[in-house]
N, C-alpha and C positions, 0 to 999 in steps of 0.2 A: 160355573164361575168360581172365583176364589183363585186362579191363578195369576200372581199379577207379575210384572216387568217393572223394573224400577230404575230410576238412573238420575245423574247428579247434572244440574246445569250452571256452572257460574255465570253471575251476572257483572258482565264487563268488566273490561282490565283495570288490575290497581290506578290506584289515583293515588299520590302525593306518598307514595311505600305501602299503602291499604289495600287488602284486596275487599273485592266487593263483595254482596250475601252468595248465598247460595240457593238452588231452588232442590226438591228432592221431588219426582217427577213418578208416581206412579200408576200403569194403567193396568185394567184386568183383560186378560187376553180375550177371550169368551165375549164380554156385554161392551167392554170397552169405556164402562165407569175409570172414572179419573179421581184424582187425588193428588194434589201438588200440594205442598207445604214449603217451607221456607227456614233460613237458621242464619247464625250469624257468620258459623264458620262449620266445616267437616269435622270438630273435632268429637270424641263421644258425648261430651260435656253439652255439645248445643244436638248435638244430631238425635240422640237415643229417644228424650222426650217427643221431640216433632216425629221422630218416626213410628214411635207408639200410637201416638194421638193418630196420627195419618190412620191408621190400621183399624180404629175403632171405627171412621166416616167412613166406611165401607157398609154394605147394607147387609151383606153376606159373610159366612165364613169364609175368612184367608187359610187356604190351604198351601200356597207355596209363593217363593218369594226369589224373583230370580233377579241378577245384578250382573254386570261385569265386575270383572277384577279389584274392582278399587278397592283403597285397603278402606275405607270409612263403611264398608260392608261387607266386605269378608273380614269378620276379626271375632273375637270371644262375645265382647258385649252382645255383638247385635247378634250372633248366633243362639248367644242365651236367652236372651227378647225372644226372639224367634221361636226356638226351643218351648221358654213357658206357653206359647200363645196354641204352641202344637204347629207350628207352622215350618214346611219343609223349604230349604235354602242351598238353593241350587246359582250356579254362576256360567257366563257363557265361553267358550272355551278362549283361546288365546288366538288373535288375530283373526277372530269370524265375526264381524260387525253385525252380521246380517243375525245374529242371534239373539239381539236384543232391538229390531230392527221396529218393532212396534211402539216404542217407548221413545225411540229417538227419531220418529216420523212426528210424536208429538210434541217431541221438545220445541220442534222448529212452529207446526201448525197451530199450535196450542201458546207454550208458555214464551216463545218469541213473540211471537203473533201479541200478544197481553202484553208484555213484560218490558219487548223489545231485546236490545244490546248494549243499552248503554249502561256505566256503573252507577250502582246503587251502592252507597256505604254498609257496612254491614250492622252498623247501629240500626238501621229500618226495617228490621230480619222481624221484631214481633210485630209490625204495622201489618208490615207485608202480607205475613202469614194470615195476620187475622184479615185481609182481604180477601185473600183467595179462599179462606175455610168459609167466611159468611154472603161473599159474592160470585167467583168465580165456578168455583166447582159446583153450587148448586145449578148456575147455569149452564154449566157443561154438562152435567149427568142429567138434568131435566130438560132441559130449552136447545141444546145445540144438537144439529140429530147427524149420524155418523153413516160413513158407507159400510155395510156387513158383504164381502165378497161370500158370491156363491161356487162353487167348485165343481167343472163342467171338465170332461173328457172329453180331447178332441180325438180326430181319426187316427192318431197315432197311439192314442192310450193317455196321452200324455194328461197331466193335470194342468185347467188352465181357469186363474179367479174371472170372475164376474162381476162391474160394480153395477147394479141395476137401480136406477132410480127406486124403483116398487121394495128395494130392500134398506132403502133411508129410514132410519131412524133414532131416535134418542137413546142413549145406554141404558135411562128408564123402562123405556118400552122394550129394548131389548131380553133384558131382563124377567120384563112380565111375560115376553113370549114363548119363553123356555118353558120344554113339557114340566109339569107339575113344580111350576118355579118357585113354591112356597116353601118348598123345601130344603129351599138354602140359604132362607133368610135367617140372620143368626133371633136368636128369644128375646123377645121384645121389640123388635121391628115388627111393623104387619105392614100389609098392604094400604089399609086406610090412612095412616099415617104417612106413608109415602105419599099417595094419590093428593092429600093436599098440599104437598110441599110442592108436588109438579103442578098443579093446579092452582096455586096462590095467585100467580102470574099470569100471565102470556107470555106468549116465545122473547117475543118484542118488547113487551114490559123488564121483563129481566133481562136484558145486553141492555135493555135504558137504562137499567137502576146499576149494573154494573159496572157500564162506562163512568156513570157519574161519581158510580164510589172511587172508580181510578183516577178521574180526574182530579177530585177530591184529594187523594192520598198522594199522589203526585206534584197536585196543583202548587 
């Protein structure tokens, strides 16, 4: 783990010459921990801080940090960010979608799905954010459990996935199933402190306390 994909989602077309927030969208390839954060606009001013913080709610070390093209991550700042953290930045080539294909399956499953389409002004960029840091992504990494494909060769040689119910699970438990997965937890994480964040709740309990906080923040 430690490899994540990253990508930007605007929310809804301008309203009245304003464009709306934006959402910054990162998954780790490997366990499939998520990380969404939120800003008022791309520029480095609102972006550099949310994208730090984003980096720290990870449970593990980030070792690479891959983007498309855009200039609001490919540029000096966030290279130097990156740089301090030890963290390699890598971007996906020009006109191959499918290279950042994991991060933009979750844009639509994930922060649509929550979010929707319509515009949010960009004044509710630190509402937002603090929903998704204190509701959403706890229940995504802990309560929402994900398909891990398995990798079968058919008669031809060929490589073909597998999505098996028996391989559902939460990015939490993914994470714990990884051989000797203690070992990527960055210092001062442990296990027992995880074990109760995923266990405060139920699955159920938290999309209730979630929804309500959306409701809540929207209402």
């Amino acid at each position: 783990p430690g490899w994540l994909r990253v990508d930007t989602v605007h929310q809804g077309d301008p309203r009245d010459g304003k464009a709306g927030l934006y959402h910054i969208n990162a998954v780790d390839t490997v366990t499939q921990w998520q990380v969404v954060g939120c800003v008022e606009t791309i520029s480095e001013r609102h972006l550099l801080p949310v994208l730090e913080a984003m980096l720290h709610q990870f449970p593990f070390r980030i070792r690479g940090f891959h983007s498309d093209n855009g200039s609001e991550y490919i540029n000096h700042r966030v290279a130097g960010m990156l740089e301090k953290l030890r963290v390699e930045l890598t971007k996906s080539r020009p006109r191959r979608s499918n290279d950042n294909a994991l991060v933009e399956s979750k844009n639509g499953s994930v922060v649509r799905k929550h979010l929707g389409y319509a515009h949010i002004p960009a004044r509710g960029a630190p509402a937002v954010n603090a929903f998704l840091r204190e509701h959403l992504c706890p229940y995504l990494n802990h309560h929402r459990p994900c398909f891990f494909p398995t990798v079968e060769l058919d008669a031809k040689g060929r490589q073909r996935k597998r999505y098996r119910y028996q391989d559902l699970m939460t990015p939490y438990d993914k994470l714990k199933s990884l051989p000797e997965a203690g070992q990527y937890l960055k210092p001062g994480v442990s296990w027992e402190h995880l074990d109760r964040l995923a266990g405060s709740v139920s699955d159920n309990e938290a999309a209730r306390h979630m929804n309500e906080a959306r409701e809540k923040l929207f209402g």
